[in-house]
Backbone as a ProteinNet text record, in pm:
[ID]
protein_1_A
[PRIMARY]
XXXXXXXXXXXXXXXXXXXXXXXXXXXXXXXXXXXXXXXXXXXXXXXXXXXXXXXXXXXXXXXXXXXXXXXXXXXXXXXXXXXXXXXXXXXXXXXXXXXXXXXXXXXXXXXXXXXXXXXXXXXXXXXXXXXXXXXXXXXXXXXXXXXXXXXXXXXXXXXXXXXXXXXXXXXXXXXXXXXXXXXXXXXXXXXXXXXXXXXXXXXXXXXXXXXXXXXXXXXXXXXXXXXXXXXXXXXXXXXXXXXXXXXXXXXXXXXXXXXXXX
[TERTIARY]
85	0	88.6	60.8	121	80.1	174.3	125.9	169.4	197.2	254.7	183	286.6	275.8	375.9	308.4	387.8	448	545.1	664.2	666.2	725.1	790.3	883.8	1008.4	1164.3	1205	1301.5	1351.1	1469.4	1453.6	1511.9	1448.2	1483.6	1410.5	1476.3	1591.3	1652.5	1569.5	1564.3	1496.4	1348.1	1299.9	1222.3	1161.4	1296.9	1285	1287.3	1434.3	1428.7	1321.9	1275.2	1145.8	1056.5	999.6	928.6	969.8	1110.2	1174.4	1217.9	1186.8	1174.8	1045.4	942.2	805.2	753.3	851.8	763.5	858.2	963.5	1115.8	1116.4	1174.5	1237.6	1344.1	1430.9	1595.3	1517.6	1606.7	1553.1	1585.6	1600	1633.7	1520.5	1414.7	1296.5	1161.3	1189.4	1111.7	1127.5	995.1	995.7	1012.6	1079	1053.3	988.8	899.5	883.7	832.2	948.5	943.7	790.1	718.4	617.4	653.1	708.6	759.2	854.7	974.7	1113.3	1063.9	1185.3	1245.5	1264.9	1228.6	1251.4	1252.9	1387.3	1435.9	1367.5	1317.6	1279	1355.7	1320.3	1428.7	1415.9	1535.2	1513.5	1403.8	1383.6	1312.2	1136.6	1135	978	940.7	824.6	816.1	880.9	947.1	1005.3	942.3	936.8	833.5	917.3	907.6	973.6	949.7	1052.8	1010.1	905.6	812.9	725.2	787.4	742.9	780.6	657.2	661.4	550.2	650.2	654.9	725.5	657.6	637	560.9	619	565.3	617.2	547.6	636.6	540	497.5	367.8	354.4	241.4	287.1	195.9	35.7	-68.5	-177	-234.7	-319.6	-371.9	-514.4	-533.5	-661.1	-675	-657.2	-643.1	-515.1	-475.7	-328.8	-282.1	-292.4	-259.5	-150.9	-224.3	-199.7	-40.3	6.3	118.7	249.9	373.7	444.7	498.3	422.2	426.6	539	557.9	689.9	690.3	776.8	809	737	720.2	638.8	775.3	727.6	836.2	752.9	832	721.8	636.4	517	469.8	523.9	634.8	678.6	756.6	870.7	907.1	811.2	697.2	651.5	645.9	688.3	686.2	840.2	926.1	1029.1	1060.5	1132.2	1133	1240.3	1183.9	1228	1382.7	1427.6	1592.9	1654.3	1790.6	1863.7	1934	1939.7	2005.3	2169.7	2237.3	2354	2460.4	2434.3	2587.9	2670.7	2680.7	2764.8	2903.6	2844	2954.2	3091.9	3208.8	3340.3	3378.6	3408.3	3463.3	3602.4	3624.7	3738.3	3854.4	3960.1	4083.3	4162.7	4188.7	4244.2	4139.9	4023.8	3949.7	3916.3	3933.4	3956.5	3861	3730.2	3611.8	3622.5	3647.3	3651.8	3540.2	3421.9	3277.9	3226.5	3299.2	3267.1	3195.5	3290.1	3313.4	3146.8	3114.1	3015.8	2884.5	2921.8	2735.8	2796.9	2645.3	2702.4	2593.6	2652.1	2581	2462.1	2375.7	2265.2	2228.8	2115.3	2125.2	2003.1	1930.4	1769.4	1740.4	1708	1622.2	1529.7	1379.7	1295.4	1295	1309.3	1270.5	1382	1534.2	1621.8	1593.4	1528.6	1498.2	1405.2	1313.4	1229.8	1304.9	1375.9	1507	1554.7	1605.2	1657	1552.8	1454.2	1362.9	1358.7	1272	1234.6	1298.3	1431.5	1541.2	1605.2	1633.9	1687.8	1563.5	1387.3	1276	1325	1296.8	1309.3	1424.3	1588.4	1689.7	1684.7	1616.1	1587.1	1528	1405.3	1342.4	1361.2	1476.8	1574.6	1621.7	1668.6	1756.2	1911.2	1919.4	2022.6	2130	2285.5	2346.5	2391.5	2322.5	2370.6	2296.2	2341.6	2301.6	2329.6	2218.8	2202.1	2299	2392.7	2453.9	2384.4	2343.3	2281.2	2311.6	2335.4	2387	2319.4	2303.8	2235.9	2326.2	2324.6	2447.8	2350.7	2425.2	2408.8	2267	2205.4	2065.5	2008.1	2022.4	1897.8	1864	1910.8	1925.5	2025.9	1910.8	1925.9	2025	2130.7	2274.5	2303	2244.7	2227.3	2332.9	2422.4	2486.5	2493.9	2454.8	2435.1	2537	2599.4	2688.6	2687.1	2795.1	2768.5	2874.6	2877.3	2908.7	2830.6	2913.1	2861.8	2706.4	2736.3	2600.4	2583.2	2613.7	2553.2	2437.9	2351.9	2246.7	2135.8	2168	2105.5	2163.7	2283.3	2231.3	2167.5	2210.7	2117.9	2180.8	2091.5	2202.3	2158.7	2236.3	2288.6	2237.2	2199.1	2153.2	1978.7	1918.4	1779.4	1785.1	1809.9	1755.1	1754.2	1866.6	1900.8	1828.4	1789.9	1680.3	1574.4	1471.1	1342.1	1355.6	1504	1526.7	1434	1573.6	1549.1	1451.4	1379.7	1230.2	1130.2	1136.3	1033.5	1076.9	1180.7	1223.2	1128.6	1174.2	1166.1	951.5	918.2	789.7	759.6	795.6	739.2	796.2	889	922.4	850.3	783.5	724.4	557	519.8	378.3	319.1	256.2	148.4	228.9	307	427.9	389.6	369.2	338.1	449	566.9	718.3	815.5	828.1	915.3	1062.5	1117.1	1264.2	1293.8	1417.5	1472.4	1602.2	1602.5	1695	1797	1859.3	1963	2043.5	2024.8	2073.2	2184.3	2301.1	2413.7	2453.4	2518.1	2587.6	2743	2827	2986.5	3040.7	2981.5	3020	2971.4	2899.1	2782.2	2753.5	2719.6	2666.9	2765.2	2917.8	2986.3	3047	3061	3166.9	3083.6	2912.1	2845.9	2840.6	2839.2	2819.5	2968	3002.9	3204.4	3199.4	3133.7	3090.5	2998.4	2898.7	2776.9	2826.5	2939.8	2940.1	3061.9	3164.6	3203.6	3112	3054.1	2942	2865	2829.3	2703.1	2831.3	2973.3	3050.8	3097.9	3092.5	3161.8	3017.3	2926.9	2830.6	2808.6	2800.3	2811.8	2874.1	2991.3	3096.1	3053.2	3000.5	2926	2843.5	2762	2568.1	2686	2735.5	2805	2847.2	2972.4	3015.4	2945.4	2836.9	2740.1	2626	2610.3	2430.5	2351.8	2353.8	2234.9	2251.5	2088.7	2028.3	2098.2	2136	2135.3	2097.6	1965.1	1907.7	1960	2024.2	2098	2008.9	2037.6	2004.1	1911.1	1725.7	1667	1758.8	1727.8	1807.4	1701.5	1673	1674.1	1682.6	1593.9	1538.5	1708.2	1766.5	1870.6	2048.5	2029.5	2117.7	2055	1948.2	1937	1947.2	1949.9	1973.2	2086.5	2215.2	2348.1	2321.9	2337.6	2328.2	2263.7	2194.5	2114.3	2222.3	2236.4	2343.2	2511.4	2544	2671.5	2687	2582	2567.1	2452.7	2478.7	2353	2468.1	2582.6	2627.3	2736.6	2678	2761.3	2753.5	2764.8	2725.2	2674.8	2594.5	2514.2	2456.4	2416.8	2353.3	2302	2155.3	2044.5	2011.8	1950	1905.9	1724.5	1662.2	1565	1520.5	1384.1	1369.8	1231.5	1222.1	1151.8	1055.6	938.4	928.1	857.9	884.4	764.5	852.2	865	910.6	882.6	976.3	1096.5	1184.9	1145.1	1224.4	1246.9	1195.7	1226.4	1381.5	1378.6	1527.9	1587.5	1698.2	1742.8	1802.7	1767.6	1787.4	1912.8	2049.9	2132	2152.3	2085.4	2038.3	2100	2109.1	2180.1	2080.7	2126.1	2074.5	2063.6	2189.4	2214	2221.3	2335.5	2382	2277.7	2158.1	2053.4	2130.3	2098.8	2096.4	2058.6	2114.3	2092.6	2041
-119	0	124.1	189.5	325.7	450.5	526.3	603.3	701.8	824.3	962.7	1049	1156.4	1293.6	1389	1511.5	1603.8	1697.5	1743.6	1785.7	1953	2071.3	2198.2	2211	2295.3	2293.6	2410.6	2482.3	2643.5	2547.4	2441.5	2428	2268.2	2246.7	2101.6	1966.7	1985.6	1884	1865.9	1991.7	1977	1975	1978.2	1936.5	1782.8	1705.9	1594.6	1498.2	1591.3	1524.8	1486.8	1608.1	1597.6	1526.3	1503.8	1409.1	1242.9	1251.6	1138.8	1077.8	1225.3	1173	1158	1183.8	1175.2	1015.2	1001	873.8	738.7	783.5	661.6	589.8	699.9	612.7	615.7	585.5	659.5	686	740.5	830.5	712.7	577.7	529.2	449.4	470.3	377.7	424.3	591.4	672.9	740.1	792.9	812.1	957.1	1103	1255.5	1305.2	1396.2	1452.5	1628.5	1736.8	1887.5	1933.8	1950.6	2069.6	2213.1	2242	2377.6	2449	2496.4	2504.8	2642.3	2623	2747.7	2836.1	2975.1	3085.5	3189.3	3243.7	3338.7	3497.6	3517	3674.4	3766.9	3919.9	4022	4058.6	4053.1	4090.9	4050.6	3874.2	3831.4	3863.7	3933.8	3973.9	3871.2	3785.8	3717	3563.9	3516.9	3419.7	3265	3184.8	3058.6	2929.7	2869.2	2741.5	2652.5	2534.9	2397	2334.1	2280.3	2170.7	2061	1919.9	1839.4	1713.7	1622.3	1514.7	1386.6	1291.8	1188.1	1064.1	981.6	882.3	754.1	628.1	533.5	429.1	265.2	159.9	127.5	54.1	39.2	-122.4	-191.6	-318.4	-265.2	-363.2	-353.4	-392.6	-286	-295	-403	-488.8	-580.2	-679.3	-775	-949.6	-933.1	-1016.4	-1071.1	-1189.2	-1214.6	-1288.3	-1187.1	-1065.5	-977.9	-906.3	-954.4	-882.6	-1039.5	-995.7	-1110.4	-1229.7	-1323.2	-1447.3	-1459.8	-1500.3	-1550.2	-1720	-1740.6	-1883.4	-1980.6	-2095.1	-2123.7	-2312.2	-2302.4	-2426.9	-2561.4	-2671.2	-2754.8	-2833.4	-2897.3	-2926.9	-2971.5	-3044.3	-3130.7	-3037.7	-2891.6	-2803.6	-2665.5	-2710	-2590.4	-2509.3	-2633.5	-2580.6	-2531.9	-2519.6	-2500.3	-2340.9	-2272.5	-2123.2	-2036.9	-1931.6	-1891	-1864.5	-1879.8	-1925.9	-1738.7	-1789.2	-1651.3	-1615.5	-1431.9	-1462.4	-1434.9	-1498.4	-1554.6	-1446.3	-1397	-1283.3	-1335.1	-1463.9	-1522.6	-1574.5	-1605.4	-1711.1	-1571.5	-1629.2	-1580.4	-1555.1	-1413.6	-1333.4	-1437.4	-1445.5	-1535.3	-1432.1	-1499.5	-1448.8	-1315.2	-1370.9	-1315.7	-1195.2	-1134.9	-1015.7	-954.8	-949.3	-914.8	-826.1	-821.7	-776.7	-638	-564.3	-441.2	-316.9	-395.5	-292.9	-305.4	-395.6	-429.1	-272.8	-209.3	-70.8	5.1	0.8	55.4	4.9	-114.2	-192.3	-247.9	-317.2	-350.5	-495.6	-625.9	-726.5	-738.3	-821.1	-853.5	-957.2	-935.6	-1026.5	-1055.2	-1158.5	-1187.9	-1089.2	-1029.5	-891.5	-998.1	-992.5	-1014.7	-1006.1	-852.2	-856.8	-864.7	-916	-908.3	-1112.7	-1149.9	-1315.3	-1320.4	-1207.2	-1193.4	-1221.2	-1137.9	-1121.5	-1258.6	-1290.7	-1400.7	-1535.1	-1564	-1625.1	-1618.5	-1500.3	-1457.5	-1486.8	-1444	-1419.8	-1604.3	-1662	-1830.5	-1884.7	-1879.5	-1952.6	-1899.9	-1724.3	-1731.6	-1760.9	-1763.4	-1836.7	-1976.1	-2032.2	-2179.4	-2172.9	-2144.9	-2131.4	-2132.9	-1988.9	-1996	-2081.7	-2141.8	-2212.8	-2197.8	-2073.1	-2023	-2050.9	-2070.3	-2140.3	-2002.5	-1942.2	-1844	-1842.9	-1755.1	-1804	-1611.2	-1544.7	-1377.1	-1387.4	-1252	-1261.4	-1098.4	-1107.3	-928.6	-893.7	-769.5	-636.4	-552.7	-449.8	-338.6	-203.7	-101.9	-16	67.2	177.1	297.4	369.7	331.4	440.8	364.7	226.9	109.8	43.6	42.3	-7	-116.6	-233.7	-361.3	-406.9	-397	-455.3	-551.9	-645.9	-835.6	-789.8	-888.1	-962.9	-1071.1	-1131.3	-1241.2	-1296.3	-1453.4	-1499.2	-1611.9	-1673.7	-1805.2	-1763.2	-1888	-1907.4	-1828.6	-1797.2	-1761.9	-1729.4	-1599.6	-1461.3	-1394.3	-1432.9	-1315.7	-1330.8	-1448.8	-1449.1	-1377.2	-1380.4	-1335.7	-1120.8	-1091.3	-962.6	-899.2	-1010.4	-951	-844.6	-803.2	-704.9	-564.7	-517.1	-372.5	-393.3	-497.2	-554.6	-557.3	-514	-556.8	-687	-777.9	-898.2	-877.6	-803.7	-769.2	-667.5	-600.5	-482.6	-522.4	-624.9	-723.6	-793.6	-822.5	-895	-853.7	-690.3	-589	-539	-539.5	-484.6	-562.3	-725.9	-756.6	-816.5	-826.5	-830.4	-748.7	-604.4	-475.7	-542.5	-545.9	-575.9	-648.1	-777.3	-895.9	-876.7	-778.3	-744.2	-658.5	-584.2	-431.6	-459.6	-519.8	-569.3	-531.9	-518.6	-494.1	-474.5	-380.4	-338.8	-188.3	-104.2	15.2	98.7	26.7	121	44.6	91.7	56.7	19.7	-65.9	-107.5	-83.6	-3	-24.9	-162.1	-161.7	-328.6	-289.2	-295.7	-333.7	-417	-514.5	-608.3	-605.9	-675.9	-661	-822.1	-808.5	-931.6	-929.1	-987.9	-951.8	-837.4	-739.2	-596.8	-511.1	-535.4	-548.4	-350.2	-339.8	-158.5	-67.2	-134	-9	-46.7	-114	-108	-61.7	-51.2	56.2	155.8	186.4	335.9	376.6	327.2	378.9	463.3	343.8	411.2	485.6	496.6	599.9	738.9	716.5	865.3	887.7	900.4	914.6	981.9	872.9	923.3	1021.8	1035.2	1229.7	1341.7	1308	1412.8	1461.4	1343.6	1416.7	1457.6	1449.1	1504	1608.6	1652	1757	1911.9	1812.6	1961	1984.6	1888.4	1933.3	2051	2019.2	2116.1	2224.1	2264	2411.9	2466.6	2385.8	2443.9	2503.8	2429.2	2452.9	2496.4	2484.5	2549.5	2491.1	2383.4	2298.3	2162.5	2112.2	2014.7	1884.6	1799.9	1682.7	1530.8	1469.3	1378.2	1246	1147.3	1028.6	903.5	793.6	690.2	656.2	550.7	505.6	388.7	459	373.4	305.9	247.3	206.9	304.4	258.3	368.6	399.6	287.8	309.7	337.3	379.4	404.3	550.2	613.9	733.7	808.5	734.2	784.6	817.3	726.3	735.6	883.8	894.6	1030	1111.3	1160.8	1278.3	1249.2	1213.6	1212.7	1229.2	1192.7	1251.4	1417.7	1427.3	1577.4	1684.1	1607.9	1701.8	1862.5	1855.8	2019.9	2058	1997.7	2037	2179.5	2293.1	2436.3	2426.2	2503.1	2535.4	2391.1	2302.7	2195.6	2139	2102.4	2013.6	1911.5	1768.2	1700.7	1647	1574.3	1535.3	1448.7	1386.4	1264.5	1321	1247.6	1266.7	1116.4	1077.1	941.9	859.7	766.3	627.8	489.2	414.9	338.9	210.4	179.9	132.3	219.3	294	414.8	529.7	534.9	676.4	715.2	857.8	898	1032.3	1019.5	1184.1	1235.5	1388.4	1509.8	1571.3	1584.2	1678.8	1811.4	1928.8	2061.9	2148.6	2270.6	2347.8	2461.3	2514.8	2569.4	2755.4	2777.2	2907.4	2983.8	2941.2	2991.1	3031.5	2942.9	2956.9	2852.5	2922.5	2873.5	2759.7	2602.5	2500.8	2489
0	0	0	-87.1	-67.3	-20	94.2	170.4	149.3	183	164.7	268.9	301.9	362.2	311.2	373.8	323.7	433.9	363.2	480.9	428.7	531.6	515.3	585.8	571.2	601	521	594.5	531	402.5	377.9	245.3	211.8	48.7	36.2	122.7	141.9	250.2	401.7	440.1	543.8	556.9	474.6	445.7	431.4	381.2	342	490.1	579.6	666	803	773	928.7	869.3	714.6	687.6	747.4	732.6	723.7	914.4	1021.5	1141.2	1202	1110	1162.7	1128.3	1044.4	1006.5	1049.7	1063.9	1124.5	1032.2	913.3	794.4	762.7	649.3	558.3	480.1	419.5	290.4	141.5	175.3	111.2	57.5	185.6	201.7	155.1	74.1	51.3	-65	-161.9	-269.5	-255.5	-295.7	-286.3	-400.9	-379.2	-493.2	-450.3	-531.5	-431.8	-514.6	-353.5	-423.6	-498	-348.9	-362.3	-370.2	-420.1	-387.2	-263.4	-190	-50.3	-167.8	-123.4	-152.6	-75.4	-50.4	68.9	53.6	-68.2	-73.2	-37.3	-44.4	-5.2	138	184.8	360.2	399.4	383.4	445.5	436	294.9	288.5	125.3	194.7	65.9	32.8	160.5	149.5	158.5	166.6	114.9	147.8	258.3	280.4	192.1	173.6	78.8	108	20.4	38.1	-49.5	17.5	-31.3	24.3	-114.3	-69.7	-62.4	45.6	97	49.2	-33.4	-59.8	18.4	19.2	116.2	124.2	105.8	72	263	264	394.7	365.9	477.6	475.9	451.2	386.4	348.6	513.4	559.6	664.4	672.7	588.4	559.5	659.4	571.8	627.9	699.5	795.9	812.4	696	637.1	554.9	443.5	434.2	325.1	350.1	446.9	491.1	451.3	428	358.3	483.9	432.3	538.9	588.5	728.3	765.1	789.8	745.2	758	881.1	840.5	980.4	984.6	1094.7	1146.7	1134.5	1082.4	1066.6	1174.8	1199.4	1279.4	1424.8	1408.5	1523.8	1571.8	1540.8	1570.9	1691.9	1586.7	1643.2	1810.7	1856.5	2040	2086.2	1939.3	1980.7	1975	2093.5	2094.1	2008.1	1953.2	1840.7	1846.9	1715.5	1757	1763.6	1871.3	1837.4	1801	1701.4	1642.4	1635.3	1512.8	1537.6	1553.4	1691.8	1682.9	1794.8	1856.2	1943.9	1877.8	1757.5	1678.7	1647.7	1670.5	1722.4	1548.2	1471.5	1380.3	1335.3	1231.8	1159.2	1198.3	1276.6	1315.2	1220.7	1059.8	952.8	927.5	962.7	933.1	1015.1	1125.3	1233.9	1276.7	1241.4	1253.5	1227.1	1141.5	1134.8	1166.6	1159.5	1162.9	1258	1386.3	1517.6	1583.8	1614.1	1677.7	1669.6	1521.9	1479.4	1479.1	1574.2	1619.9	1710.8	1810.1	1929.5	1917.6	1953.8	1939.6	2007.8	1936.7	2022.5	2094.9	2205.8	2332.1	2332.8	2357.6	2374.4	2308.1	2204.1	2135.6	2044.6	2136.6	2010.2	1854.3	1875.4	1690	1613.5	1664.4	1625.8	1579.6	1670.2	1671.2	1526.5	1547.2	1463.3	1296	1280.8	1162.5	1156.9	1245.9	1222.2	1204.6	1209	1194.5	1040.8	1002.4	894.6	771	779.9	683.9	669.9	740.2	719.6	677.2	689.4	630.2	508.1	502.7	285	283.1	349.7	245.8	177	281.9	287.5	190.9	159.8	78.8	-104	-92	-192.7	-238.3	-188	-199.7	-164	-68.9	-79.2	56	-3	100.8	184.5	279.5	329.8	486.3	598.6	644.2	719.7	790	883.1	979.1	998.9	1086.5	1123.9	1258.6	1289.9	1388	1391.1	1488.1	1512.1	1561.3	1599.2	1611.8	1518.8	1531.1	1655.5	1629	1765.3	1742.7	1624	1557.7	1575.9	1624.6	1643.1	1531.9	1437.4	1289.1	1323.9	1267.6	1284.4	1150.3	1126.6	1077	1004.3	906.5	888.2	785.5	808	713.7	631	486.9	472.7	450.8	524	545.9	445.7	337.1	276.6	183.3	42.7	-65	-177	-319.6	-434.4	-395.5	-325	-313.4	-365.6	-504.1	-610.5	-652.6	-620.3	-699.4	-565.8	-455.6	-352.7	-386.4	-462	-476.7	-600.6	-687	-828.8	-873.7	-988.7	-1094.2	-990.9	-972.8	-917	-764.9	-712.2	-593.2	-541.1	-682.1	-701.8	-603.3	-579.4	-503.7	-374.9	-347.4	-207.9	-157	-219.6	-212.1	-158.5	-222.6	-239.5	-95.8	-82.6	67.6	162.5	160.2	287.3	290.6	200.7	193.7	271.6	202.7	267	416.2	432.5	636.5	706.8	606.8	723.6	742.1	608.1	616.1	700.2	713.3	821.8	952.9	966.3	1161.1	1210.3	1092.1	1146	1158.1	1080.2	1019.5	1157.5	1228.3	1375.4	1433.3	1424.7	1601	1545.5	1677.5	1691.7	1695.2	1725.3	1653.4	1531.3	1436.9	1339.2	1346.6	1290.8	1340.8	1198	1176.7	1021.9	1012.4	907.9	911	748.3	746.5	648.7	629.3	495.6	413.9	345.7	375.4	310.5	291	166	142	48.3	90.2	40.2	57.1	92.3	164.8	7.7	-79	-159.6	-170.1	-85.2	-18.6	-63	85.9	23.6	-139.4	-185.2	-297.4	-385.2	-393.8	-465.9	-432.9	-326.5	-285.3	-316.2	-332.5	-355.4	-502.7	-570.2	-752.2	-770.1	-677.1	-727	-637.5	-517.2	-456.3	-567.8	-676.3	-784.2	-830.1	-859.3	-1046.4	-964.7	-842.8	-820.7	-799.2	-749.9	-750	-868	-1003.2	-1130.8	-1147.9	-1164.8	-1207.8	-1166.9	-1039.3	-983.7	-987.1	-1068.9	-1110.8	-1228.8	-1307.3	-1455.6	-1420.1	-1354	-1298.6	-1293.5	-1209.7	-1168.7	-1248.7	-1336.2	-1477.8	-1550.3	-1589	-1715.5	-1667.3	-1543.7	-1485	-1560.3	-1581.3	-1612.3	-1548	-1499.6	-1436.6	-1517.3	-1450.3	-1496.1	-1446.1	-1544.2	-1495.6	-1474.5	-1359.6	-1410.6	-1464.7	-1491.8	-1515.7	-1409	-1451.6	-1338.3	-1259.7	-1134	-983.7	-901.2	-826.9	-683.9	-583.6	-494.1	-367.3	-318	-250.1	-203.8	-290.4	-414.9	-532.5	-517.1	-506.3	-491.3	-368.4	-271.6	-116.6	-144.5	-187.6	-240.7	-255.1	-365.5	-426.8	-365.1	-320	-230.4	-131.6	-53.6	57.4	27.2	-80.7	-136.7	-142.8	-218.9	-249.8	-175.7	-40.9	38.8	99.2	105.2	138.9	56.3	-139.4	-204.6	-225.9	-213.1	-257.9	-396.9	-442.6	-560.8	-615	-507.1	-615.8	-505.5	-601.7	-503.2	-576.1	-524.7	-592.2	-552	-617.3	-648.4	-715.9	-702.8	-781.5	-847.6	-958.5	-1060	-1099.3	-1166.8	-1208.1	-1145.3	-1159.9	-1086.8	-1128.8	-1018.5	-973.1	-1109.6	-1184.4	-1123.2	-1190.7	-1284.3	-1375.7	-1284.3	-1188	-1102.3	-1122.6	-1105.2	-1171.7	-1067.2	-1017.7	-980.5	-1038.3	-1028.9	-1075	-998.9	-1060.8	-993.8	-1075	-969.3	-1028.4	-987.5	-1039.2	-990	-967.5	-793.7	-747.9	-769.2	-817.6	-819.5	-708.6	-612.2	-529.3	-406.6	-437.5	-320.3	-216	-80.5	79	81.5	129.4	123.8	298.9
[MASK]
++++++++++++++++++++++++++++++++++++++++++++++++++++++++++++++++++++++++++++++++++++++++++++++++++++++++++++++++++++++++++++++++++++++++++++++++++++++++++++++++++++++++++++++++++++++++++++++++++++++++++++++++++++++++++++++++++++++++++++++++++++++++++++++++++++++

């Protein structure tokens, strides 16, 4: 089901963002589209904050059925208590856990069990030899790693699969809980080595817009291929970005602002 509200902020960023703390999302998880651009006026007479409309997929409030099933254990299992998940198991000596620092493991956490439940029924399912490893960094953003052999077919071309993952997790942990948990899906370290190439491709682009003062539209992305980008270039001077389109072609816009107040 798709939902939306609309947000105001003395610029379209901020704009974007109080949409984005009212509702306890990323901006990765959300569609933008600017009503209104900020306009500062002269000495402050005449000036006009951003509007912006936040669109946003959300479980179908109907049947319970209608929300994406979670795995069920087979009969003779069923009295067995939900497993936890796997952040006990001891980091391989030679990698020496590098992203430790930046999450802190988890301990009896329900909906962290929840994840881990969820995520091994559809691997299984898959067919896939992999197996959640989850954390919890400092924002409460639940951390999974997918652990296994030849995981490319679990990220798909530009990580479309991995996307579909994290999507439908976040769906089946959140489904009837009155606070939202965000969750992010990674597999082979998958994230950064794209975000490595797409924060490139919005910075050369970027110096284009300024040069030439003209807008330039990139290639359709993915919710989180455009978070990339809006967040690369959120305090570039003279350039804003935006999305344009409808899903799955949705596209951002890196524009140039003309030396307007970000």
């Amino acid at each position: 089901m798709l939902k939306w509200i609309e947000s105001t902020g003395k610029s379209e960023e901020a704009a974007v963002e109080a949409a984005l703390q009212k509702l306890g999302m990323d901006r990765d998880e959300v569609s933008v589209e600017i009503l209104e651009r900020a306009k500062s006026g002269f000495l402050g007479i005449g000036s006009c904050p951003a509007k912006v409309k936040v669109s946003y997929e959300a479980p179908d409030e109907e049947p319970e059925a209608a929300a994406p099933p979670e795995p069920e254990a087979p009969a003779a299992k069923a009295e067995r208590p939900a497993p936890q998940p796997r952040t006990e198991r001891p980091a391989p000596a030679d990698k020496g856990e590098q992203s430790a620092p930046a999450a802190a493991p988890l301990a009896g956490d329900d909906r962290g069990a929840a994840i881990e439940a969820f995520l091994t029924g559809l691997l299984a399912h898959m067919g896939a030899q992999a197996a959640p490893e989850i954390r919890v960094d400092e924002n409460g953003t639940y951390q999974v790693e997918l652990v296994g052999q030849d995981l490319g077919g679990l990220i798909g071309r530009r990580g479309e699969t991995l996307d579909a993952i994290q999507q439908l997790t976040g769906y089946a942990v959140n489904h009837g809980q009155s606070k939202r948990v965000r969750v992010h899906v990674d597999a082979e370290g998958y994230r950064a080595k794209r975000e490595e190439s797409l924060v490139r491709l919005a910075r050369k682009v970027a110096g284009k817009v300024v040069k030439y003062r003209r807008n330039v539209t990139l290639e359709p992305m993915n919710a989180y291929e455009r978070h990339v980008i809006h967040t690369a270039l959120q305090d570039t001077p003279d350039v804003t970005t935006y999305s344009i389109g409808t899903e799955p072609n949705r596209r951002t816009v890196v524009a140039y602002s003309r030396g307007e107040h970000r």
